[in-house]
N, C-alpha and C positions, 0 to 999 in steps of 0.2 A: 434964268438968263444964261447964254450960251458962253462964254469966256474965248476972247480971240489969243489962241496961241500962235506965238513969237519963237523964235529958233537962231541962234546964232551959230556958227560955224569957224570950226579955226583949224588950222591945216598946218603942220610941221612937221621941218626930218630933222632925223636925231643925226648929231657933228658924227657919232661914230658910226651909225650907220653908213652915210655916206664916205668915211674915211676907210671905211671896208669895200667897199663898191669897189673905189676906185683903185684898191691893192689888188683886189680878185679879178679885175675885168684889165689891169694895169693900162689904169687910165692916168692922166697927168703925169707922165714921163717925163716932158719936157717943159714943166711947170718947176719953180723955182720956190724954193721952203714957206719964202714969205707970201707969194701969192695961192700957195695950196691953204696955208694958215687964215686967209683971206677968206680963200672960200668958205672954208669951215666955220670960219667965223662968219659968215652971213647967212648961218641957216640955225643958228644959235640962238635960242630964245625970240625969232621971228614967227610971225603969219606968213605963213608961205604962200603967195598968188601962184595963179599958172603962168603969170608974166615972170615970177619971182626963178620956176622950172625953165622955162625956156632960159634965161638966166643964165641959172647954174649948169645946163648943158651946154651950152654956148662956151661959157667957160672951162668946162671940161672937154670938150671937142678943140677949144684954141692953144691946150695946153699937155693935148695927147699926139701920139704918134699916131697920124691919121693914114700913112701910108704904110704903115703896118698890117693896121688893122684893119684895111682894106686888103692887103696881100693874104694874109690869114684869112677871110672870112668868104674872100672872092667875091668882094661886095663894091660900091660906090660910095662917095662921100654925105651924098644925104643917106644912103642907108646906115652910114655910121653913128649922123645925128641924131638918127629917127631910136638906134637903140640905146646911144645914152640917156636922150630924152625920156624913152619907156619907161628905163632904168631906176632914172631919180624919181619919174613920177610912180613907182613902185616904193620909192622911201617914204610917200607922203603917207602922216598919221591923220585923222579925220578924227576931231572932236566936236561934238554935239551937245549945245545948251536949249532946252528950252523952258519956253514961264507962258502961264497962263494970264492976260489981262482980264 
């Protein structure tokens, strides 16, 4: 008899990773101590969804110097989301369970 294997999936980024991101790419400038702590804090022992990414670029885009980073890169405002967005989903760690029934 053939055994149906099952697989589960979990997906997270590490606080410091992300808190390195955002010193190298000086992102959240204009983010305030306790909402940076925030973010960190929601990527902390969580399953990360892609809902959870958009997310947390969302929040690092509302709390950076966007016209900055636009003058620097000679870019547009989605193009600023499009590379935080890449960014964090480049934090994501990918873990893999599976079990044979």
């Amino acid at each position: 008899m053939i055994g149906i294997r099952t697989t589960k999936t979990r997906k997270s980024i590490n606080r410091d990773d992300l808190r390195n991101l955002c010193i190298r790419q000086e992102y959240y400038t204009r983010g305030d101590c306790k909402a940076y702590e925030e973010l960190l804090d929601f990527v902390t022992d969580r399953n990360i969804t892609d809902t959870d990414i958009i997310a947390i670029a969302d929040n690092i885009y509302d709390h950076s110097d966007i016209d900055r980073i636009m003058s620097e890169y000679g870019c547009g405002s989605d193009d600023v989301f499009d590379s935080i967005y890449f960014n964090v989903g480049e934090l994501v760690h990918w873990f893999c369970e599976s079990s044979t029934m």
